[in-house]
Phi, psi and omega in degrees: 000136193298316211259000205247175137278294223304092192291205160308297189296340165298314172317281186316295191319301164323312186302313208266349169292332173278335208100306199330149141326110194241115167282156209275132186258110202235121187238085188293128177262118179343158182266352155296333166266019188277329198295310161311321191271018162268331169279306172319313185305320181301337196259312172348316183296317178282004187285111171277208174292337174279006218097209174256100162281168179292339164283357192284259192354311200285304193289349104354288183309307170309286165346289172282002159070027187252145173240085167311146202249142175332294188339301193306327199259315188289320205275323147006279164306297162330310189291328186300310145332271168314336179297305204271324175324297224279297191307312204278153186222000000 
């Protein structure tokens, strides 16, 4: 939550500990854009405390024969980034 410490999943966990309603969060990702979040779901497993570092990614890459574009590696991060915003509790 932007303006709190309090991240989202704590927030929701407080809605559904009260009774509340927690809605179900549905994110259409362009369809141009799946294929990243498919290589994220895949690179996810390797994520420490720190997150997906760039050697996680290069050595994925390497492994999987992929050839990244910066774009491809910054928006990674981005997802990666925003995962842990939103996930850790």
């Amino acid at each position: 939550m932007p303006d709190t410490d309090t991240t989202y999943r704590q927030h929701y966990k407080s809605i559904e500990h009260q009774g509340g309603h927690v809605p179900e969060l549905h994110i259409e990702v362009p369809r141009e854009l799946r294929y990243v979040f498919s290589w994220f779901s895949e690179l996810s497993g390797s994520r420490g405390e720190n997150g997906i570092l760039f050697s996680d990614i290069a050595a994925w890459a390497d492994l999987t024969g992929r050839s990244l574009s910066i774009f491809e590696v910054r928006l990674l991060k981005k997802i990666d980034h925003v995962y842990l915003e939103v996930f850790r509790g």
